[in-house]
C-alpha positions in Angstrom: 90.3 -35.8 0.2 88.9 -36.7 3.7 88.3 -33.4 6.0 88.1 -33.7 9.9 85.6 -31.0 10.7 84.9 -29.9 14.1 81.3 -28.7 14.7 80.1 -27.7 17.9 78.5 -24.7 19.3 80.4 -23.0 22.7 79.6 -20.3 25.4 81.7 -17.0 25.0 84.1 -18.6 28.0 84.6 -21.5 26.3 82.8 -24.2 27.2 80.3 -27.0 25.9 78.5 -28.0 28.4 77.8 -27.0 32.1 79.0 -29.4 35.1 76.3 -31.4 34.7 76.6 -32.2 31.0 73.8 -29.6 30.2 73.0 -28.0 27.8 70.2 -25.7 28.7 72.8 -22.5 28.0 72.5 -23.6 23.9 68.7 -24.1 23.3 67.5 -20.9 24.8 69.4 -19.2 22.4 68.1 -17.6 19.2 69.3 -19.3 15.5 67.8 -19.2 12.3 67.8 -22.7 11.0 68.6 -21.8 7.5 71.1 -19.0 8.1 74.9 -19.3 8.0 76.7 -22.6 10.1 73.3 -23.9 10.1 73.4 -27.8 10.8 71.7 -29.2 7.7 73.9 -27.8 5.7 77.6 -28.9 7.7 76.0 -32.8 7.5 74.9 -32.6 3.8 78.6 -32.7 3.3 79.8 -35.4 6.3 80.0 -39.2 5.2 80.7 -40.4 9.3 81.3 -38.9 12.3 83.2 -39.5 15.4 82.8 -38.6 19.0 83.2 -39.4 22.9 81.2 -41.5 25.1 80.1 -39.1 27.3 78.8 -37.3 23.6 76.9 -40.3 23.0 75.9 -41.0 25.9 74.1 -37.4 26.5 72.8 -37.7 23.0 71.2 -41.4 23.5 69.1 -39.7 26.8 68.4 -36.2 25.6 68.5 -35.4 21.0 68.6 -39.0 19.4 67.6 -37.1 16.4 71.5 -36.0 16.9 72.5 -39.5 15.8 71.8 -39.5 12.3 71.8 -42.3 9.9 75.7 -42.4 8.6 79.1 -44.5 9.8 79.8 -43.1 13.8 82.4 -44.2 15.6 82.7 -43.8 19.4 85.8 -43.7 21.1 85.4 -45.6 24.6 86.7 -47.9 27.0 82.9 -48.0 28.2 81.0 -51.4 27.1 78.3 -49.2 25.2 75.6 -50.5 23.3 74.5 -49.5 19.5 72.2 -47.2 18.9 71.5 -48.9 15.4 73.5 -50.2 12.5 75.6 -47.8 12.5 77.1 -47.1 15.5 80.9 -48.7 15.9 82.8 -48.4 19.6 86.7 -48.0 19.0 89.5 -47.6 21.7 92.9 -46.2 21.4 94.1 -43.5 19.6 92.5 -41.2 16.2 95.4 -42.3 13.9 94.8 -46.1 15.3 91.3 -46.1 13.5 92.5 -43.6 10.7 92.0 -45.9 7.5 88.8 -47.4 9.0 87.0 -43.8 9.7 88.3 -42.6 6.3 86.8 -45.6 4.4 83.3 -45.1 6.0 83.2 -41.4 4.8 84.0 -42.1 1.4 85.0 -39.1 -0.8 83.3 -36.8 2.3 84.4 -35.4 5.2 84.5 -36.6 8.9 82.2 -34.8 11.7 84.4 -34.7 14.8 81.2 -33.8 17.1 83.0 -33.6 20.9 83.9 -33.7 23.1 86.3 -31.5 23.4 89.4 -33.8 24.6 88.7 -36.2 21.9 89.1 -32.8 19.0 92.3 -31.9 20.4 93.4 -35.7 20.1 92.4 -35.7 16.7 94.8 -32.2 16.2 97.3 -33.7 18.4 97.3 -36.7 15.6 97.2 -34.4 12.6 93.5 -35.3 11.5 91.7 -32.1 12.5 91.5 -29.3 9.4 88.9 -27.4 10.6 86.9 -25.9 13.8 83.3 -24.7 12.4 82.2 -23.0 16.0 79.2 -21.0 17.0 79.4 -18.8 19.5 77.0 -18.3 22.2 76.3 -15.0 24.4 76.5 -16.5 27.7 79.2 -17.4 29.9 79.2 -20.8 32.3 82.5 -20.0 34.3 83.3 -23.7 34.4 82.1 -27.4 32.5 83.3 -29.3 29.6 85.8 -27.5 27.6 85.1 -26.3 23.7 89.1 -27.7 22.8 91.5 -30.1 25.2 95.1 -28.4 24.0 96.9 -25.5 22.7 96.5 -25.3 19.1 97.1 -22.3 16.3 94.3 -21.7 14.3 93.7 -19.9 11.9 90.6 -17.6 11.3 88.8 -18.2 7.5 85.3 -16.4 7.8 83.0 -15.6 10.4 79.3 -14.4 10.1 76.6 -13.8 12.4 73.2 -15.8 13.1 70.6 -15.2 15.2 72.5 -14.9 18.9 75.1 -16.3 18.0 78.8 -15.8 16.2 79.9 -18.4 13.8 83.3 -18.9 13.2 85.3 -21.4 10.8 88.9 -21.8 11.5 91.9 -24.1 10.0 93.6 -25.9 12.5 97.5 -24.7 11.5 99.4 -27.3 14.2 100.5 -27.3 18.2 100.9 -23.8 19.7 104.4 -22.1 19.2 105.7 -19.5 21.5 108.0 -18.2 19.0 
């Protein structure tokens, strides 16, 4: 069974990226590239992933190597142009493009990569198990958001690496005040 996996990295407050879409906050911190959340390990598992414009965007002028070689679907109103072969531009909603996303991952999961609008649609739609997140020590105060909603989650495991906290949660469903 498909998984929709959410795998990002965040500051302590919260947040992806800076105002400027920057990133600067994430690669001065320490990680060990083999040690626990570590990124080779997350995509050995993924079959396609999914993400924003502004995601792609950022990743086309700063970490191509970000892009790797698998079904990725952007989710735009933008006229965008591939990266390669296996870039696909969809608008509209997760569960519009459910079937298609699914088929491209095969029997393996789904990266949901950001932003973090675009994960809470794919919560709001019912297609987000899991948020994998690592935790940096440094606060921004304001920027892109880590998650666009109020979800329940549901702590599995969490572990340290390097300067950062890595944390794996299930999504349970919409917040409830009761």
């Amino acid at each position: 069974m498909t998984r929709y996996r959410y795998y990002t990295a965040t500051t302590l407050d919260g947040f992806l990226a800076d105002d400027n879409d920057s990133l600067a906050w994430l690669f001065k911190q320490h990680i060990d590239d083999d040690g626990p959340g570590n990124a080779t390990a997350f995509i050995a598992g993924v079959g396609a992933q999914v993400m924003g414009s502004t995601t792609y965007e950022w990743i086309l002028e700063h970490e191509r190597s970000w892009l790797p070689e698998m079904p990725t679907f952007v989710f735009t109103h933008r006229d965008l142009e591939p990266a390669n072969e296996h870039v696909s531009f969809l608008a509209g909603a997760p569960a519009d493009h459910k079937k298609a996303i699914e088929a491209a991952a095969g029997d393996r999961d789904v990266w949901v990569m950001g932003g973090g609008d675009l994960a809470a649609e794919f919560a709001a739609a019912g297609m987000l198990d899991e948020v994998l997140v690592s935790i940096a020590p440094v606060t921004l105060g304001s920027g892109r958001r880590l998650f666009g909603g109020a979800f329940d989650l549901a702590l599995q495991e969490c572990d340290r690496n390097g300067d950062f906290i890595v944390a794996r949660y299930d999504v349970v469903g919409p917040l409830k005040n009761t």
